[in-house]
N, C-alpha and C positions, 0 to 999 in steps of 0.2 A: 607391465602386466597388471592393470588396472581396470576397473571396471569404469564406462565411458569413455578408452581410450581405443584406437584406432593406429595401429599399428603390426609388423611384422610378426612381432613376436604374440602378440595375441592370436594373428594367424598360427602361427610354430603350436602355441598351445591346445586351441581348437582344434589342428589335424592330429594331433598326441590324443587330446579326448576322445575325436572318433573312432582311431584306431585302435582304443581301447575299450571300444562300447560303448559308449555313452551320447545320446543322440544328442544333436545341433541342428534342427530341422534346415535352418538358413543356411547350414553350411561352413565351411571356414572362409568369414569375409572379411575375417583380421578387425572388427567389433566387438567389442568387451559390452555387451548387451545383458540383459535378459534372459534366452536359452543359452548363451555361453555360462553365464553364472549359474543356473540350474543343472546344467552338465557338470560344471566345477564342485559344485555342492555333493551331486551323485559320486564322484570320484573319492572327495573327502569321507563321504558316509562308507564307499568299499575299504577306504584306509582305516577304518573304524572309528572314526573321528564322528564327535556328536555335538547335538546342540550350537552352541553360536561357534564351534570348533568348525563348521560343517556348514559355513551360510554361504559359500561360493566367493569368499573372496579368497585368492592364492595367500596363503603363506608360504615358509621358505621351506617346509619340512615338508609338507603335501605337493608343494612345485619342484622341488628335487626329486622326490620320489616316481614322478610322472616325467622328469627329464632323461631319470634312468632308465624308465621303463622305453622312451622314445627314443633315446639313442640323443637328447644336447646335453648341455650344461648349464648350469642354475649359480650366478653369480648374486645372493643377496644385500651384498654392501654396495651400499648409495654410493653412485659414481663419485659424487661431489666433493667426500665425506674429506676432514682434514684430519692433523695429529692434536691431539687437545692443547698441547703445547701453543699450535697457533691461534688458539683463540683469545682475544683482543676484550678489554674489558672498558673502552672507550665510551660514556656515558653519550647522548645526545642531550642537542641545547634547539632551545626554540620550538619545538613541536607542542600543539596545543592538546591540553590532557581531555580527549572528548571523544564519543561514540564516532562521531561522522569522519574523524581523522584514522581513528584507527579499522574504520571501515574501510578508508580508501588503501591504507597501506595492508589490510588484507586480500584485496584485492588484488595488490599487484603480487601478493604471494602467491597468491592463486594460479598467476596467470604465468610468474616463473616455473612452478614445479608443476605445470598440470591438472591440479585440483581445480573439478569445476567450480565457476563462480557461485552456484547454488551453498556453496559449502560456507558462505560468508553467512547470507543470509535467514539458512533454513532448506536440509533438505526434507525427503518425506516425513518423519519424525518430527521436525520440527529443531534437531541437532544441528547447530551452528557456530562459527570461529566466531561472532561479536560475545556470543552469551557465553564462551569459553575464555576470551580475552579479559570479559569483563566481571568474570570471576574469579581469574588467577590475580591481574593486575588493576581494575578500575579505570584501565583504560591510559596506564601510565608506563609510559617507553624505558624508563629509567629503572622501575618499582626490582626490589631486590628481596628477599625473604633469607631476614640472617636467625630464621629459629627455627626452621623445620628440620625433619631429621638429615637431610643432603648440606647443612650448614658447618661443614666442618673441612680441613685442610690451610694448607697458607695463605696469609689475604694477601687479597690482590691490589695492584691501583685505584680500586676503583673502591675500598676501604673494606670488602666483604670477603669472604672464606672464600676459598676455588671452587667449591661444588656449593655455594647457593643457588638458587633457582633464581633467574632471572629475566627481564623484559618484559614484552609483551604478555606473552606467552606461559609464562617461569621456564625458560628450558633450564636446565644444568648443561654446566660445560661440556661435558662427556656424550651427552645426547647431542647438542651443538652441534659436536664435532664431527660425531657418526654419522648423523644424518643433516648435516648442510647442505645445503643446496648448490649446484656449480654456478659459477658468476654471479652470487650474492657475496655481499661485505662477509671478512672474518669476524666482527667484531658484536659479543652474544646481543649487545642491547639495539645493533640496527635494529627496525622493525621490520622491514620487509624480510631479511635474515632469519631475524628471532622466529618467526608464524612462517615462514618457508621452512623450517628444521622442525617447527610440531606438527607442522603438515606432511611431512617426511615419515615423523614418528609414527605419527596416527596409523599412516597408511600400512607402515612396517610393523604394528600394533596388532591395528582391529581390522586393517583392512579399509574401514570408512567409519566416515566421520559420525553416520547413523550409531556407532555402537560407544563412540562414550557420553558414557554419563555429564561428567562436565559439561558437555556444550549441549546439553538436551534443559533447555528452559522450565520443562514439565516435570526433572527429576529435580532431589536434592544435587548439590554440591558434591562433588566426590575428586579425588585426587586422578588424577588419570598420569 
């Protein structure tokens, strides 16, 4: 239940929106468009939800509430998701520390979990996974943060605390784990893994990649 995505349950959603009010001129075509997100937005603004609470991407409290009201059910944990237990602290060797590399291994994050390719490069905003990548990590598969406030628990193999932030990305393990991807490696510093599980996040977050800060080139820096 994404926006650009093209499926069942989009349809499931749109016929809940209309039969709650809420116009969809085109209909329920099972497209996560444009008047679907504006009908979603109107929903969230009856749930009394405002501002960027209310921009038409589902969340898990607003898409429950519209499941009850329609008679499904609203599962919000990521299929993929494992027990943090199994997450693997397996360094990579030979990957070249550079923009064009971790371009492509965004890409193929992309193209596991769904996220359009736009989200690499820049969508309307101008928010992107390279200028996100290349402000948590510089672009480095390995890059590990043992000082921030998540640096703390027992170290691991890989010589760092359990909850440092780490890879591409910086996920924490805990994040990793919830929101993994199905058929990507367990192990936080894969890359394709690591930016498949913040693109998880993001979406489990904000909805779209438009609303953080981090990967928006035109804002400061900010922790996402």
């Amino acid at each position: 239940m994404r926006f650009g995505k093209s499926n069942d349950d989009v349809r499931a959603i749109q016929n809940a929106l209309i039969a709650a009010g809420f116009i969809i001129p085109v209909g329920a075509t099972g497209f996560f468009g444009e008047q679907t997100k504006a009908a979603y937005a109107a929903w969230q603004r009856n749930l009394g939800f405002t501002r960027s609470a209310a921009d038409g991407f589902p969340g898990c409290v607003s898409l429950t509430k519209l499941g009850n009201k329609a008679g499904f059910s609203v599962d919000c944990r990521e299929p993929g998701g494992i027990a943090k237990s199994s997450v693997g602290f397996s360094r990579n060797s030979g990957i070249i520390i550079d923009k064009p590399t971790a371009r492509a291994f965004a890409e193929q994050a992309c193209d596991k979990t769904g996220a359009p390719r736009a989200w690499v490069t820049g969508v309307s905003n101008g928010a992107n996974l390279i200028t996100l990548i290349n402000r948590e990590s510089g672009f480095r598969p390995n890059a590990v943060n043992k000082n921030d406030v998540n640096a703390n628990g027992p170290v691991q193999p890989d010589g760092a605390k359990l909850n440092c932030s780490r890879g591409y990305a910086q996920v924490i393990p805990g994040t990793f784990a919830e929101h993994h991807e199905e058929g990507t490696s367990n192990q936080i510093y894969d890359p394709v893994a690591n930016i498949a599980a913040a693109i998880n996040y993001i979406w489990s977050r904000y909805g779209d990649i438009s609303r953080v800060q981090q990967a928006n080139p035109a804002l400061p820096p900010a922790g996402y």
